[in-house]
C-alpha positions, 0 to 999 in steps of 0.5 A, spaced: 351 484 868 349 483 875 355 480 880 360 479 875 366 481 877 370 484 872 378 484 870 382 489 866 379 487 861 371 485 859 368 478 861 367 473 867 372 472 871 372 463 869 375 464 861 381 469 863 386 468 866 389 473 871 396 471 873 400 467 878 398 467 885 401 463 890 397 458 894 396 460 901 393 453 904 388 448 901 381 448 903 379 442 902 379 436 898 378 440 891 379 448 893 384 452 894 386 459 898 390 463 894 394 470 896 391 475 892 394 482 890 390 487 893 387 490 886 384 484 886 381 485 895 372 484 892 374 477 889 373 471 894 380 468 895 377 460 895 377 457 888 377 450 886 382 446 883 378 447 875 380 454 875 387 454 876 394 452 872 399 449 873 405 452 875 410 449 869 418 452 873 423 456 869 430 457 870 428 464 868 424 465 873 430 465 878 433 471 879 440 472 883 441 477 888 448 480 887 446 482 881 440 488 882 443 493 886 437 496 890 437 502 893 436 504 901 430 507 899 428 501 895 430 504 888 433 501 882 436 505 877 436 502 870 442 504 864 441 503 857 447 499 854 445 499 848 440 501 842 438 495 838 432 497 833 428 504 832 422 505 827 416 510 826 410 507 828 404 512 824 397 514 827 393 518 823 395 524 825 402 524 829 408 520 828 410 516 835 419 514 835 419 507 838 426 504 840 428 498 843 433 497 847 438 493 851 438 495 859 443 493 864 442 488 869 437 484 863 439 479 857 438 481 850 431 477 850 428 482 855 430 488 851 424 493 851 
């Protein structure tokens, strides 16, 4: 187990990916420097062109600004609009309410 390096879950940085990152500049003619967060600041930012994926765009991905209203200290406040479905998940030994809800400033497809 010695010198792999471990992420959020168990197993080797090669099999998992671990989310987009942007790619600060490129090394050589097969690597690439990414911008990583800084959970991530022990891993080595270099990677070759086989580790990564293509960033495939989104329309969803895009996000209006006049839309969010943030705060002066960098807060946003989220209301309910609307509850779209609860259940009872059942453990062994207590009961948990789940509820799902539709939030302001978010579509219907991102209900939580």
């Amino acid at each position: 187990m010695k010198k792999i390096k471990r992420f959020r879950r168990k197993g080797k940085l090669s099999p998992r990916f671990i989310g987009p990152h942007r790619i600060l500049k490129r090394m050589g003619p097969v690597t690439y420097q990414l911008e990583l967060p800084p959970e991530l600041d022990r891993i080595h930012d270099v990677f070759h062109i086989s580790m990564l994926r293509h960033y495939r765009s989104d329309p969803a991905h895009i996000i209006s600004i006049e839309e969010i209203e943030v705060g002066p200290d960098l807060t946003l406040e989220k209301e309910s609009v609307q509850i779209l479905d609860h259940d009872v998940k059942v453990l062994r030994k207590k009961s948990i309410q789940l509820v799902k809800v539709i939030w302001c400033n978010h579509s219907s497809e991102e209900a939580m």
